[in-house]
C-alpha positions as CSV (number, residue, x, y, z in Angstrom):
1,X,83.7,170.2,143.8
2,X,87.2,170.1,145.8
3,X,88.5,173.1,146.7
4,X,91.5,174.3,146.2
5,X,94.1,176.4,148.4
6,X,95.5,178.4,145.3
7,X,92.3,178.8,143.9
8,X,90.8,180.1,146.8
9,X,92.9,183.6,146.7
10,X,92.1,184.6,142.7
11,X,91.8,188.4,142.7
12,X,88.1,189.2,143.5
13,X,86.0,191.9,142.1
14,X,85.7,195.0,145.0
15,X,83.7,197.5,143.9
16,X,85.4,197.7,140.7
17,X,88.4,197.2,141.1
18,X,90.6,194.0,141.9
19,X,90.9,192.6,145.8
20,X,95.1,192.3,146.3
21,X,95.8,188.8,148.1
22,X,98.2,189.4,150.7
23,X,102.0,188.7,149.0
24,X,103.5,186.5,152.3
25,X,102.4,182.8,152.8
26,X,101.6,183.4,156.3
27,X,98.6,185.6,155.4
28,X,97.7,183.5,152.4
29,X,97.1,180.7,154.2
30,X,95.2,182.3,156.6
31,X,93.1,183.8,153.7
32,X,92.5,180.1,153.4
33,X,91.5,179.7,157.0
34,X,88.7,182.9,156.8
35,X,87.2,181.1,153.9
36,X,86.7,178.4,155.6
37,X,85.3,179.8,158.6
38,X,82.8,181.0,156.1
39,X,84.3,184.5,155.6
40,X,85.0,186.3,152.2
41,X,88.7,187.1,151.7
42,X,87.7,190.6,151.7
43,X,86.4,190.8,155.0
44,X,88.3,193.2,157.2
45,X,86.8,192.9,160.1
46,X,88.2,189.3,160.4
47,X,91.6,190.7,159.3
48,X,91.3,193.4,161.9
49,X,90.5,191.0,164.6
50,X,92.0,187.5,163.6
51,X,94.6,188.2,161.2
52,X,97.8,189.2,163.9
53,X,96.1,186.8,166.6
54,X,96.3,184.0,164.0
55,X,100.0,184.6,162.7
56,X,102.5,183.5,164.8
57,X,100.6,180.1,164.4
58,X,100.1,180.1,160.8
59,X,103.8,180.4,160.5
60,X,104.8,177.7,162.7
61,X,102.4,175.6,160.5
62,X,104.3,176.8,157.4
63,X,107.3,175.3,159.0
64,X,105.9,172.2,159.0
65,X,105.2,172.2,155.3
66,X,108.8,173.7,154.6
67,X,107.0,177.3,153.9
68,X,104.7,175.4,151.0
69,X,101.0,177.5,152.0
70,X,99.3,175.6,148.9
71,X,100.1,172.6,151.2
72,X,98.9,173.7,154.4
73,X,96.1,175.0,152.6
74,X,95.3,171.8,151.1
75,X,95.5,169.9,154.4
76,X,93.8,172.6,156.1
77,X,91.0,172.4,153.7
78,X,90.8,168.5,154.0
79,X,90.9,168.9,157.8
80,X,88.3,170.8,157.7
81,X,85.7,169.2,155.3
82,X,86.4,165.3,157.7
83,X,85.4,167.5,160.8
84,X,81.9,169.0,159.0
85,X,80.9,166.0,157.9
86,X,81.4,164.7,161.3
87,X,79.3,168.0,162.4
88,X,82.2,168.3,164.7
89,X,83.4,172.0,165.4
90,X,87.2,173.0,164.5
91,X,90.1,175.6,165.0
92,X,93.2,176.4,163.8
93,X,94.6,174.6,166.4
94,X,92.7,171.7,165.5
95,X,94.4,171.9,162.0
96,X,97.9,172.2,163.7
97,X,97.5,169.2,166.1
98,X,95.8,166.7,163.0
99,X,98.1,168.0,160.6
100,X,100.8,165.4,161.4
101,X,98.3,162.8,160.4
102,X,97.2,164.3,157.2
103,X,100.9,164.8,155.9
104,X,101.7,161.4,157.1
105,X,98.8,159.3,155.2
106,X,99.4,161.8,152.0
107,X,103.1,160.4,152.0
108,X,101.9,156.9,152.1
109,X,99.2,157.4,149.3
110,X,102.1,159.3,147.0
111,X,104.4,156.2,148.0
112,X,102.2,153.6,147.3
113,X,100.6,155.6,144.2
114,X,105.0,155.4,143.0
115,X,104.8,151.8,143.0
């Protein structure tokens, strides 16, 4: 099963009641990041530790991807699941410096998918 950036933040049942993804694309994308690090998005302690440490990054990233977190998710996600399957370890730095590559051989396969 791919996953999927968007689908990764649905509402989540706490306790009864529903788990609130955060509103900005920052954090959502970083909700994205915690999941795969093996983390629930309901985890506070990784918010509490990770989230602020994390954010100046995750915006940059955004930048990169004209503010589209779905995006960064997706490339994050792909990233991610080559490195595993590797066994090689990864960060979000890791992400940030591949990303170039990702976006660039997406283009090419949407281009050549065009003709």
């Amino acid at each position: 099963k791919k996953l999927d950036a968007e689908a990764m933040l649905k509402p989540i049942p706490k306790n009864g009641t529903q788990y609130k993804p955060p509103d900005n694309p920052a954090d959502k994308f970083l909700m994205v990041i915690k999941q795969l690090q093996g983390f629930e998005v309901k985890d506070r302690d990784w918010d509490e530790t990770y989230l602020d440490r994390y954010h100046d990054d995750a915006v940059g990233f955004l930048k990169f991807f004209k503010g589209d977190w779905k995006r960064a998710g997706e490339c994050a996600i792909d990233i991610v699941k080559e490195l595993k399957e590797k066994d090689l370890s990864w960060s979000l730095r890791t992400i940030i410096n591949r990303a170039p590559f990702w976006r660039q051989s997406h283009e090419t396969q949407k281009e050549t998918a065009r003709r």
